[in-house]
C-alpha positions in Angstrom: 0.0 0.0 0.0 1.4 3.6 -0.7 2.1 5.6 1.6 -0.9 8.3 2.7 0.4 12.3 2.4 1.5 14.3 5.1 -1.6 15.3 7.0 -3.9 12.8 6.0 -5.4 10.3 8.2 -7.9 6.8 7.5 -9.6 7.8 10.6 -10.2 11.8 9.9 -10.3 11.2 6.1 -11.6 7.8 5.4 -13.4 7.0 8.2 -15.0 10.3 8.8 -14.8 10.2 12.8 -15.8 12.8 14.7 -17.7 14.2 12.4 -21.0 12.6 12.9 -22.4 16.1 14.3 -21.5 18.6 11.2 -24.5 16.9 8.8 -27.0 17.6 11.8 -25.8 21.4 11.6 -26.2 21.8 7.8 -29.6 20.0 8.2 -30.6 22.8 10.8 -29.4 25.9 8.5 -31.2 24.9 5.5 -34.4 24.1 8.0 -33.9 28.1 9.1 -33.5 28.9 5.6 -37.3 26.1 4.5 -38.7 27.9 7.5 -38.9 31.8 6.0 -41.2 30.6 3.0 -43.2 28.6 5.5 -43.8 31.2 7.4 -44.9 33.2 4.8 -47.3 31.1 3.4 -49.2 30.9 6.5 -49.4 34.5 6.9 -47.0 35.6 9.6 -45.5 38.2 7.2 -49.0 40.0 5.8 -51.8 40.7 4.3 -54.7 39.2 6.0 -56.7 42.3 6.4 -57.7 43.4 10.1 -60.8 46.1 10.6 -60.7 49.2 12.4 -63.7 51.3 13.1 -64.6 54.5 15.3 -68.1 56.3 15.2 -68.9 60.1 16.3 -72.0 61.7 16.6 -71.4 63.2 13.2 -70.1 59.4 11.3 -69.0 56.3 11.4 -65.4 55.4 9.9 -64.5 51.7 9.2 -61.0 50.8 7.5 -60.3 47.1 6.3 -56.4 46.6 5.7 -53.9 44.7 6.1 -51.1 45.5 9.3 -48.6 43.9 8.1 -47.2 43.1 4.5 -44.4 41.9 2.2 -42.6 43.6 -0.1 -43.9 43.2 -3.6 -47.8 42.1 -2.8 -50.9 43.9 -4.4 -53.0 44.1 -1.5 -56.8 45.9 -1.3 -58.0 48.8 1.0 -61.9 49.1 2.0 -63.1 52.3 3.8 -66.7 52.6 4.6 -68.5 55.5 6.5 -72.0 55.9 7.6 -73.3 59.5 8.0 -75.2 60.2 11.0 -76.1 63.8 9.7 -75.8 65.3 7.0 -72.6 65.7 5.1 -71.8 68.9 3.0 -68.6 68.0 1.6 -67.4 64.5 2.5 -63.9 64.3 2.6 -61.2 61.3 3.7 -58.1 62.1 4.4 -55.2 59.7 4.5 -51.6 59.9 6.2 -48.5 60.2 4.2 -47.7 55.9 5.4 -50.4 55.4 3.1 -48.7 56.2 0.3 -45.3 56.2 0.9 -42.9 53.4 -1.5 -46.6 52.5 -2.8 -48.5 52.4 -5.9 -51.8 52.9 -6.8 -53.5 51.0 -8.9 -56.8 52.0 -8.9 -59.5 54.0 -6.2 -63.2 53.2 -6.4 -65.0 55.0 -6.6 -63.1 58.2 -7.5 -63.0 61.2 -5.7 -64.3 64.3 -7.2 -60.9 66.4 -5.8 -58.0 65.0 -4.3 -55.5 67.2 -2.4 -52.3 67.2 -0.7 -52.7 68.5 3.2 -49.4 68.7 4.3 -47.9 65.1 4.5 -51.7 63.9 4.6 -53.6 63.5 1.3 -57.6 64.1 0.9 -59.9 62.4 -1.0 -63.4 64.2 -1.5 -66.4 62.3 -2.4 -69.3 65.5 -2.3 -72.2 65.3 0.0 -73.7 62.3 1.7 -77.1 62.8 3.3 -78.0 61.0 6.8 -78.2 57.4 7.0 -76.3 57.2 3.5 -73.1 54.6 3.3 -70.1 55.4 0.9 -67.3 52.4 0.4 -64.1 53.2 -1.3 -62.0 50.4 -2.3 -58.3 51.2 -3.1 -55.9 48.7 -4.3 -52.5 49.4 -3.9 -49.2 47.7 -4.6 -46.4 47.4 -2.3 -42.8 48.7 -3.8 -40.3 46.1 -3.3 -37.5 48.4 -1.4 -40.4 49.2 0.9 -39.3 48.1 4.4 -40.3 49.1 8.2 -43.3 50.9 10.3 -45.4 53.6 9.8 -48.8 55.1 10.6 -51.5 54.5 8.3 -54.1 56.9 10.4 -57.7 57.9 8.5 -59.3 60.6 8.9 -62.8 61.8 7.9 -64.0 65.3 7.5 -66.5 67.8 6.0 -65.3 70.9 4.3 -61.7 70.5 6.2 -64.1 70.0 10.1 -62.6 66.9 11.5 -65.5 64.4 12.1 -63.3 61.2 12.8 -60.1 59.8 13.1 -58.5 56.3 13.5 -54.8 55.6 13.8 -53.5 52.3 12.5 -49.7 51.3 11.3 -48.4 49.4 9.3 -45.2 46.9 8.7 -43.7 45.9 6.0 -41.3 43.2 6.0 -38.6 42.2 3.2 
C-alpha cells in the first residue's frame, strides 16, 4: 500500500470520525433557511386584512387593511362611512404611510378632488345625506425596497371640520 500524504489520516479522512455532528448542523441551516417561506405562506408576514372602526355623533369610519405586508404584494383597501347627519362635503383624508414606496392601482369609486394636506392626502367624495353609506376600495401595490413601520391613520371630515379619526400602522417586511 502507498504511503498516505503528510496530514492525511484513514480515521479523519476515510473513516470520517468525529464528524458525525456537522451533517445535523447543515440539516438545521437549511431548516432556518425552508422555515422563512413557511412562514410566509401561513401569513405571519401580511396581508390578511384586520378592521378598524370608530363612530362620532357626526359618522362612522371603518377601515379594512392589512397590518402587516411583504414587499412586492398587491393588497386591497376598504373604507366605509355611515353618516349620521348630514354631510356637506365629505372628505377622507389619508396619512402620508399610506402612500409612501406605494403604488396605486386603482381608487373606487373616484373622488371628485383629491389634495395634498401637508404630508396627509384628501380624497373628496361630495355630500352624503344621513343614513347614507359610501365604500371606497383602493388597491395598492407594495414597492419592493419598501421596508419598516409607519402610521397608516384615517381621517374623515367635511369641508376641512374633522369628524373622525382612526390611527392604524403598518409593517412591511422584506
Amino acid at each position: 500500500m502507498a504511503e498516505l500524504p503528510d496530514g492525511i489520516t484513514l480515521e479523519a479522512n476515510r473513516d470520517l470520525s468525529g464528524r458525525s455532528r456537522r451533517p445535523w448542523y447543515r440539516r438545521g441551516l437549511l431548516c432556518c433557511v425552508a422555515a422563512l417561506p413557511v412562514l410566509a405562506l401561513l401569513n405571519v408576514f401580511g396581508q390578511k386584512p384586520s378592521n378598524t372602526s370608530v363612530s362620532t355623533q357626526a359618522a362612522s369610519l371603518s377601515v379594512n387593511a392589512p397590518s402587516a405586508l411583504r414587499g412586492g404584494l398587491v393588497f386591497q383597501v376598504r373604507v366605509e362611512v355611515v353618516a349620521h347627519q348630514d354631510i356637506h362635503e365629505l372628505e377622507i383624508i389619508f396619512d402620508r404611510g399610506w402612500w409612501e414606496a406605494m403604488t396605486v392601482n386603482s381608487i373606487t369609486p373616484e373622488p371628485e378632488e383629491s389634495s395634498i394636506q401637508g404630508n396627509q392626502v384628501a380624497l373628496a367624495f361630495g355630500k352624503l345625506p344621513t343614513g347614507h353609506k359610501l365604500t371606497v376600495w383602493i388597491q395598492f401595490s407594495v414597492n419592493p425596497t419598501n421596508v419598516g413601520k409607519r402610521g397608516e391613520n384615517v381621517g374623515l371630515a367635511d369641508n376641512s371640520v374633522p369628524l373622525a379619526h382612526l390611527d392604524r400602522s403598518l409593517t412591511i417586511f422584506p
